[in-house]
C-alpha positions in Angstrom: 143.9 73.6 51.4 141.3 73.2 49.1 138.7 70.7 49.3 138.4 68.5 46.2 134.8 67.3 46.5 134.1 66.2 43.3 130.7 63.9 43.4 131.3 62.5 39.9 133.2 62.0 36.9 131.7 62.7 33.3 134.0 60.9 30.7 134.8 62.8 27.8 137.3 61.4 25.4 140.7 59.3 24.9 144.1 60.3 23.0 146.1 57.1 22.3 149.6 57.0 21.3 151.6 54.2 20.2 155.3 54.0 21.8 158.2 53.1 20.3 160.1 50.1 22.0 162.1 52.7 24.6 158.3 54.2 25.9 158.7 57.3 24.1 155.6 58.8 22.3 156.2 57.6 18.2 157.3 59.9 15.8 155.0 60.5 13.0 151.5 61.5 11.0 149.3 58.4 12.5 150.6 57.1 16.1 148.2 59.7 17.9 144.6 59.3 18.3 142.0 61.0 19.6 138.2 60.5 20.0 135.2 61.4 22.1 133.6 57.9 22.3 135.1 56.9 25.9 132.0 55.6 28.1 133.5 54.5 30.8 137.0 53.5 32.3 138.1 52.0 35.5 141.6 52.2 37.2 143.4 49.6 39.9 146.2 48.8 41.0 147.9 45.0 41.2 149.8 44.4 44.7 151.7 41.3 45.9 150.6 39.0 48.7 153.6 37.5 50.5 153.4 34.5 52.3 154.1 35.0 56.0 157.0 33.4 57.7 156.9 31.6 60.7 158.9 29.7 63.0 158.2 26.9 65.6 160.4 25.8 68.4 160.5 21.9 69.3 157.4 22.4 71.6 155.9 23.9 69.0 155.4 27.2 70.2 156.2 30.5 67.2 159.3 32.3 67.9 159.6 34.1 64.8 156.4 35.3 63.1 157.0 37.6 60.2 153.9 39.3 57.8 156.0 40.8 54.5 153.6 43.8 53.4 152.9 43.9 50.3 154.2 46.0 47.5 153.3 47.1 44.4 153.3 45.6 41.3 151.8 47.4 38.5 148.1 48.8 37.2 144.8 47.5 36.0 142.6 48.9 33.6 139.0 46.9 34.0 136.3 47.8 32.0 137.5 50.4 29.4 134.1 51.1 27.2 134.1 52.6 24.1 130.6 53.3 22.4 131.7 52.4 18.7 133.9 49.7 16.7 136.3 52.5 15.9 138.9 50.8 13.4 141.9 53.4 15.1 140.6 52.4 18.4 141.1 49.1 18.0 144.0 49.7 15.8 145.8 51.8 18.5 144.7 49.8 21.0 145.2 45.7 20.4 146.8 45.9 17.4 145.8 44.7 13.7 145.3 46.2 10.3 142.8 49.2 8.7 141.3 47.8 6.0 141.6 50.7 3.4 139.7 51.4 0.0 142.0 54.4 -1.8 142.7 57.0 1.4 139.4 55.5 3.3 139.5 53.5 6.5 136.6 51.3 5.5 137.0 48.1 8.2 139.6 46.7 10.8 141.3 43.2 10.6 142.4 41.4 13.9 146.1 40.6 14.7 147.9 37.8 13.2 147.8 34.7 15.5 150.9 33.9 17.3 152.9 37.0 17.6 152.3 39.9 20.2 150.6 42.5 18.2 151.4 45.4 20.6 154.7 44.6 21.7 155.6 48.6 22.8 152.2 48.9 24.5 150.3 52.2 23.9 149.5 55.3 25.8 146.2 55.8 27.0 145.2 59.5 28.0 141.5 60.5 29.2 139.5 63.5 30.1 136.8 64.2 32.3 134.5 66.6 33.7 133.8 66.7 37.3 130.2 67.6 39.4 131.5 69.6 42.1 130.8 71.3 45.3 133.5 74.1 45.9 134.6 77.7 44.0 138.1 76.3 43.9 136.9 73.3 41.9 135.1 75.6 39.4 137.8 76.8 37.9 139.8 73.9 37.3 136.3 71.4 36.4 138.1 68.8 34.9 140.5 66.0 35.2 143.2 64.5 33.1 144.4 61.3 33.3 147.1 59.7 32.3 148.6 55.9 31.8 151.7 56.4 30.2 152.3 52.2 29.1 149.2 50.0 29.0 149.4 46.2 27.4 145.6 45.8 26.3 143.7 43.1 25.5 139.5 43.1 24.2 138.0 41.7 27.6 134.6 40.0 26.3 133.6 39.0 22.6 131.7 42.3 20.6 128.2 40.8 20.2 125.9 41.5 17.1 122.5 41.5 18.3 119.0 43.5 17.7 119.0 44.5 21.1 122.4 45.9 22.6 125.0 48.2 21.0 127.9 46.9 19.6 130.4 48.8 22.5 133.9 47.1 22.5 135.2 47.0 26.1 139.0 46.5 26.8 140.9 45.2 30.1 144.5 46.1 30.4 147.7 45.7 32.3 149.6 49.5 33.7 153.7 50.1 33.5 155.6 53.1 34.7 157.1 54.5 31.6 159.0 57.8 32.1 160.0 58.2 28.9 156.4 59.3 28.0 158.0 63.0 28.9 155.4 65.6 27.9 153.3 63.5 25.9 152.7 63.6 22.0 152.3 67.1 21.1 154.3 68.3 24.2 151.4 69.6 26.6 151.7 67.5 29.7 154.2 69.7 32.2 153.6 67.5 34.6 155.3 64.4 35.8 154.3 60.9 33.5 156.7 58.3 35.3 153.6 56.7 37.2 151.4 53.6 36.2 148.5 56.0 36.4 148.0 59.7 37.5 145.6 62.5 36.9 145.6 66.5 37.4 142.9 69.0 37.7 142.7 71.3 34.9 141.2 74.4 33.3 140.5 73.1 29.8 141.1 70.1 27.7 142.5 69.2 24.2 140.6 69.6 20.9 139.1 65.4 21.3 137.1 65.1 18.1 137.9 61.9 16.4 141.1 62.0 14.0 144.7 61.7 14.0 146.9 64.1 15.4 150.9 64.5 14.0 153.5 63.4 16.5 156.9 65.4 16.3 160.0 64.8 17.6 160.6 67.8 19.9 157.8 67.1 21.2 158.4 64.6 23.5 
């Protein structure tokens, strides 16, 4: 067996797609997104923490003393960076409008109060390339990721200031979803039914920023 020894993980871009209510990828010209402004993202998972049950006998000594383990839950996402106040990033991600002028995407406009604006969850799908140590590695350098239903949610305010760049950072909640199948243009062959996963790979997807067509027999 191969030794993975990768030191270090370079992150390289996002594709986002929005789901329809079953999970699967959604059909159409703008529910896919991808972009190379991904800085930095951070994966958990959520477990349970029974309480133990014991019991006493009259002279107060246990006789029964039982530890559940705990199981999991579901995933985290903490931390997700992105280096620009993309409009489809925020779109895709928390929900909201594009402000439009003609065909332009000139601004984004936050969700209505009072209603969930991302009630299918989206997709989240990263890249990244790996420092590594062994000849195996070298031919499959980089690593995609995969988090197949994510509810997200902007984890700190976007501050204006003469000092910092404006970079949006995002928290967000993990769900199985095996109805993601093969992803939105049908180039996953392996498994998606996981709260998170990755692969090793030999190359990556075409990640400059735009919108890429969802089909149907794709997913």
């Amino acid at each position: 067996m191969a030794y993975d020894g990768a030191g270090s993980l370079f992150a390289l871009g996002l594709r986002l797609t929005k789901l329809d209510p079953s999970g699967a990828p959604l059909v159409g010209p703008d529910n896919c997104y991808t972009t190379e402004a991904l800085v930095t993202l951070g994966l958990g998972n959520t477990y349970s923490e029974p309480d133990p049950i014991e019991l006493r006998n009259g002279a107060g000594v246990t006789c029964v003393y039982y530890a559940p383990p705990p199981t999991l839950l579901g995933g985290t996402i903490e931390d997700m960076q992105v280096c620009t106040p993309d409009p489809y990033i925020l779109q895709f991600l928390v929900g909201g409008d594009l402000i439009m002028n003609g065909e332009d995407v000139i601004g984004y406009q936050a969700p209505e109060v009072n209603v969930d604006p991302t009630p299918n969850g989206v997709a989240i799908e990263a890249w990244t390339r790996a420092v590594l140590d062994n000849a195996f590695a070298s031919t499959l350098p980089y690593f995609h990721w995969v988090m197949p239903r994510a509810k997200v949610r902007p984890s700190e305010s976007m501050t204006m200031n003469g000092e910092d760049a404006l970079t949006p950072t995002f928290t967000a909640t993990l769900e199985q979803n095996p109805m993601f199948g093969d992803g939105p243009v049908g180039d996953i062959d392996f498994p998606t039914n996981r709260i998170w996963q990755y692969v090793r790979a030999a190359a990556i997807p075409d990640l400059t920023q735009g919108l890429v067509p969802v089909t149907a027999d794709a997913s």
